[in-house]
C-alpha atoms as one frame of an Amber mdcrd trajectory, in Angstrom:
protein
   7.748  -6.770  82.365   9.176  -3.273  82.895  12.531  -2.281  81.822  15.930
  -2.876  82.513  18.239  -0.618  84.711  21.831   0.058  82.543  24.166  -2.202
  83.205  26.630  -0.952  85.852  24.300   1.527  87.409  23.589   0.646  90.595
  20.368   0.222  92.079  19.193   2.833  94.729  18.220   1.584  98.038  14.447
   3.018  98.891  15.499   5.765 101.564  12.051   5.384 103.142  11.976   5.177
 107.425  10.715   1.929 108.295   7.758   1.975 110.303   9.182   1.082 114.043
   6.242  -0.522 114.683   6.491  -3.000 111.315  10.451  -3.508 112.424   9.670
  -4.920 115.692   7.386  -7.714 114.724   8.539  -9.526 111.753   8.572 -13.251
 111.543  10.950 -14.684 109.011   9.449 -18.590 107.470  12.126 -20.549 106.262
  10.606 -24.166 104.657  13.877 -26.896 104.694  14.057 -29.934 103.904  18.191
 -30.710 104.999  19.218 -27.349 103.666  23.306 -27.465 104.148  22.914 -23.617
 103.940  19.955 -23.053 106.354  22.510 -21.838 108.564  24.234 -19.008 106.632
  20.540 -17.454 106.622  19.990 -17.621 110.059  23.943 -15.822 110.784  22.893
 -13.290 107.860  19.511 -12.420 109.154  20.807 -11.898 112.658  24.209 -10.284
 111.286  22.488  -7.627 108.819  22.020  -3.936 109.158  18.561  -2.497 110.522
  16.129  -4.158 112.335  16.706  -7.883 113.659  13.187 -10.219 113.341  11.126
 -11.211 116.056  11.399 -14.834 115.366  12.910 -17.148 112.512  11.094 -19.905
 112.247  12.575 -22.976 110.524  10.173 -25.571 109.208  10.571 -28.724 108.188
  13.670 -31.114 108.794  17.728 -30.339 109.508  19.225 -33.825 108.757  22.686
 -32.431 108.342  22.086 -30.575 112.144  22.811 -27.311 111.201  20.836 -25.834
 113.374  22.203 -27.742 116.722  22.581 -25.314 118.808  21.116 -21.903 117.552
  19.031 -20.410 119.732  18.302 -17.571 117.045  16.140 -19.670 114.980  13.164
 -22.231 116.411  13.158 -25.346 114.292   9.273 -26.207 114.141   9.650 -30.474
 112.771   7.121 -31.730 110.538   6.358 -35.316 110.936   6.984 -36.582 107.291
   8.264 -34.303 104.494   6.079 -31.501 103.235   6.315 -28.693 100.130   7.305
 -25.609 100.961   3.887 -24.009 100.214   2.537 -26.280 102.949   5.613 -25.504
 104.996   4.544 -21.776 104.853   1.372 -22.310 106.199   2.716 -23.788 109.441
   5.052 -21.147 109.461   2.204 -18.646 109.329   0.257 -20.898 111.446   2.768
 -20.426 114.399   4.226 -16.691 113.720   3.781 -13.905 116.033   4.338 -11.324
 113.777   2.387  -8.256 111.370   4.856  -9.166 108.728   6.150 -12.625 107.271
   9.374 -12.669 105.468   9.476 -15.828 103.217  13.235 -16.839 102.834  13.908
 -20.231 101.217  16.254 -21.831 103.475  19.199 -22.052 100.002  19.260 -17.686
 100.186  21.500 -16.490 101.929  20.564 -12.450 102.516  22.709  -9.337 101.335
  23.074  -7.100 105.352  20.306  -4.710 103.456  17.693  -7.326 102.694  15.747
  -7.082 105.614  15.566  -3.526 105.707  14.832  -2.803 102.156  11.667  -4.819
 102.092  10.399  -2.777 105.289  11.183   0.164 103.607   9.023  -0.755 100.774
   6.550  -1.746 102.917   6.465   1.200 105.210   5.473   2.776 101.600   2.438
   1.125 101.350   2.931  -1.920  99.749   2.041  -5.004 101.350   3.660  -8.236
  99.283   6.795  -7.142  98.585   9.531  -9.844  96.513  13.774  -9.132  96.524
  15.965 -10.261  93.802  18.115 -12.866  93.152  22.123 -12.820  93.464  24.198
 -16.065  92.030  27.397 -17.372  91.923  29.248 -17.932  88.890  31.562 -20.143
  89.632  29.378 -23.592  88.665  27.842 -23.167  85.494  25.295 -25.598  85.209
  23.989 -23.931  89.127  24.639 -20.344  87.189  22.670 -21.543  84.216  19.405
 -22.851  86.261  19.338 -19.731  87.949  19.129 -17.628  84.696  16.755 -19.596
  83.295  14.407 -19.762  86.660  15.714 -16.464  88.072  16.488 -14.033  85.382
  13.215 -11.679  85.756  14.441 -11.483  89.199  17.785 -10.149  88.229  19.517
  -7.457  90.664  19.231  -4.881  87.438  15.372  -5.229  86.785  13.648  -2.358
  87.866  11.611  -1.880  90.886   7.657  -1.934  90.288   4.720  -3.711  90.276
   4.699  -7.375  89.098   1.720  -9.925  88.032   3.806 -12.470  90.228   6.542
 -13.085  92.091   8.903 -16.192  93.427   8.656 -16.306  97.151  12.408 -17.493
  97.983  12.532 -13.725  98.703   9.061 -12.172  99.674   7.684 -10.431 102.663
   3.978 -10.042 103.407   1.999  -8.289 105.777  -0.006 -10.325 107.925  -3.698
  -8.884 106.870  -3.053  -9.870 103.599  -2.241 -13.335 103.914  -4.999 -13.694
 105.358  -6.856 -11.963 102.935  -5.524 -14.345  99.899  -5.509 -17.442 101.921
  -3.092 -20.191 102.521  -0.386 -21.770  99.652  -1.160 -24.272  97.713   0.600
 -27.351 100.418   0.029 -29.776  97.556   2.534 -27.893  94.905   6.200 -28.674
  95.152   6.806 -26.000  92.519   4.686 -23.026  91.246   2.892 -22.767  94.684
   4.439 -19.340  95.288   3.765 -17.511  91.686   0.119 -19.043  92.753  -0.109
 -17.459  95.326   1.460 -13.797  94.349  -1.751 -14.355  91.543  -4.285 -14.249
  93.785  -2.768 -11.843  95.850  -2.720  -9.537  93.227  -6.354 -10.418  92.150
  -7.442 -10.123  95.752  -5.819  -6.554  96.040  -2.501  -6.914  97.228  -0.214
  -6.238  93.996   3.226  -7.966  94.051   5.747  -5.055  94.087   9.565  -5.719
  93.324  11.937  -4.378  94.733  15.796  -5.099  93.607  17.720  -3.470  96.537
  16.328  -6.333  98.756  18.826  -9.106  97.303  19.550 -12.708  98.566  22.347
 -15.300  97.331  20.475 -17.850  95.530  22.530 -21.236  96.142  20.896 -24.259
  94.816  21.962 -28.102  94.919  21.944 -27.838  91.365  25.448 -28.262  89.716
  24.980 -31.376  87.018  23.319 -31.597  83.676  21.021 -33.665  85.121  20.069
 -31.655  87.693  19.318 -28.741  85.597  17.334 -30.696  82.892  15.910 -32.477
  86.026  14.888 -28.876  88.442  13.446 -27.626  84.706  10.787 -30.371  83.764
   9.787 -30.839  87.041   9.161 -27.350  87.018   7.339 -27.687  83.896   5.135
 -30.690  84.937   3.886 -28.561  87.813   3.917 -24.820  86.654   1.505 -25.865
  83.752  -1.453 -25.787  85.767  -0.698 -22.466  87.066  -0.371 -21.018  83.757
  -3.973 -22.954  82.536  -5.521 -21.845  85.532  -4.337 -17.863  85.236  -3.520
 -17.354  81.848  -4.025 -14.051  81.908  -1.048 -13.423  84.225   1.327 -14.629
  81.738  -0.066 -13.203  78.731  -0.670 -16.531  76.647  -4.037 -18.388  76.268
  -4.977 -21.755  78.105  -4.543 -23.708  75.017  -1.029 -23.336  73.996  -0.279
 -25.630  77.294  -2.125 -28.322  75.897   0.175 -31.292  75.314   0.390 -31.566
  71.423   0.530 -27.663  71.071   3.636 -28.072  73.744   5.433 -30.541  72.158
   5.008 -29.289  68.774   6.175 -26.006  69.357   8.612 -26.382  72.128  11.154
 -24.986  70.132   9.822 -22.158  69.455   8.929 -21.438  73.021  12.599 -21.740
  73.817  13.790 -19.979  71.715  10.963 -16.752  72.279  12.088 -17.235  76.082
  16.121 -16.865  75.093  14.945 -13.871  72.927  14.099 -12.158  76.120  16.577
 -12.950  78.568  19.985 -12.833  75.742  19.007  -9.576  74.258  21.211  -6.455
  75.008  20.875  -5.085  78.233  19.337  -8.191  79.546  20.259 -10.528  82.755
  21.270 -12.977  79.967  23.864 -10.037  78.288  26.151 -10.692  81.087  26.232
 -14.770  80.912  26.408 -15.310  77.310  27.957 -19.225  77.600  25.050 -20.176
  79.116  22.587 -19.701  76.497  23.253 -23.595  75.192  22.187 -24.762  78.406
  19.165 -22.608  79.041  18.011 -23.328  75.997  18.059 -26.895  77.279  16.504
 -26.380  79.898  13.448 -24.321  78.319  13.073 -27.410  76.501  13.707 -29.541
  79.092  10.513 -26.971  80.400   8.182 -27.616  77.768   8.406 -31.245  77.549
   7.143 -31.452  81.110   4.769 -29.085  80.547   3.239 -31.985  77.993   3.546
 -34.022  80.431   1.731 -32.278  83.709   1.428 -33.884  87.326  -2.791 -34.126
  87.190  -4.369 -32.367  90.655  -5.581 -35.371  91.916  -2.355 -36.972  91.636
  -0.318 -34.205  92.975  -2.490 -33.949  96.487  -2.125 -37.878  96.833   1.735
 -38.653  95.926   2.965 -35.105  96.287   4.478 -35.232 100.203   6.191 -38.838
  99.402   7.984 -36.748  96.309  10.737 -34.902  98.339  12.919 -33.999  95.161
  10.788 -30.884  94.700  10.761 -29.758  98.416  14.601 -29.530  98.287  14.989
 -27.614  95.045  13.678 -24.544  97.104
């Protein structure tokens, strides 16, 4: 991973002309499943500086209704429950635009967002991810988003990157459809998936931390924490036995009794990295008990991994995952 900015120097915002031709044809894909915030990313897309999209398309369900009414986003229903990755795909399926923003529909965006990812892209990159603001004022929501969030911290410098999340990611047309659809059957890990092959198929993942959404996750118990980070584990496995090389370890140290055995040890290598000086984890020091839990919490579903087979059959009846976008 590259460096760290210092802490307290701010970021600088690319100061590249967006290409007026990219601006006017953007289509942001928001996957929901009853998002309570779906509507503070619609306002904040349509409130932010620059460029407004083409179209913000909303798939998936709005139990709580919060998008009665809006006529600046087009709520495209699916008929059961899906995972985001497959939610994507419809998204992509129905967009007009040369550019998909992916925006998971618990980000709220900073007025810049929108603007700093065409910016980037009017550079020449074509998969471009933002980073990730949180709130402090829950601390079991503040630690899950260390633990899942911290290499997407608003100080990590801008460059390339062997993956990205997509809760923040834009994407030129012509190369989604060079890499292919998401993984629909994933209700985690579909998106660092993805950002793999992207990368293998030409298309490097390029970060860029002036593009910055508010990350705000039902996650506020123990439970859910513990919960959001086995899951996680269960599913993310695969991905890291199927591209091992993008994360630097070998196939085998996924393997259950390797796991379990050395679980903490892999917990506490992973707090190495995000506590030391300088790092996202500097800032949050009280959270480094439950982190640590929930690396474990990690690695014990990572011995215990959702087989493929199982995943494509039971995954769209398992809507837990689908809302912990």
């Amino acid at each position: 991973m590259a460096g760290l900015a210092p802490l307290g120097v701010a970021v600088r915002i690319p100061h590249v002309d967006p290409d007026p031709d990219v601006t006017a044809r953007v289509s942001v894909i928001i996957p929901d499943l009853d998002s309570p915030v779906v509507d503070r990313a619609v306002s904040a897309l349509c409130g932010g500086r620059g460029p407004r999209p083409l179209e913000i398309l909303v798939v998936g369900r709005d139990g709580p209704g919060r998008l009665a009414g809006e006529d600046r986003a087009r709520l495209v229903p699916t008929a059961r429950p899906v995972f985001p990755g497959a939610a994507r795909n419809l998204g992509v399926n129905q967009a007009r635009g040369d550019l998909f923003y992916f925006l998971d529909a618990d980000c709220v965006p900073e007025p810049d967002c929108l603007a700093c990812h065409l910016a980037r892209h009017a550079a020449g990159e074509t998969v471009v991810g933002g980073a990730v603001l949180w709130d402090t004022s829950n601390y079991w929501t503040l630690a899950d988003n260390v633990s899942a969030f911290h290499a997407c911290a608003r100080d990590v410098a801008a460059g390339p990157r062997r993956f990205l999340p997509t809760l923040n990611l834009s994407v030129r047309r012509a190369a989604f459809e060079a890499v292919g659809p998401m993984d629909p059957d994933m209700p985690r890990g579909e998106d660092m998936e993805w950002t793999i092959r992207a990368a293998a198929a030409g298309h490097r993942p390029y970060f860029e931390p002036a593009a910055r959404v508010w990350h705000r996750p039902n996650r506020s118990t123990p439970h859910a924490l513990l919960d959001h980070a086995y899951q996680s584990g269960r599913w993310m496995v695969s991905v890291r036995r199927r591209h091992p090389d993008a994360f630097g370890r070998p196939a085998w140290l996924y393997r259950r009794p390797v796991v379990t055995l050395l679980a903490p040890l892999i917990a506490a290598t992973a707090l190495a990295s995000i506590y030391r000086p300088g790092r996202v984890g500097w800032r949050h020091p009280a959270t480094l008990p439950a982190v640590y839990a929930a690396k474990l919490a990690w690695c014990l579903g990572a011995a215990r991994p959702i087989p493929p087979a199982v995943g494509a059959s039971t995954g769209r009846r398992e809507t837990s995952g689908a809302r912990d976008q």
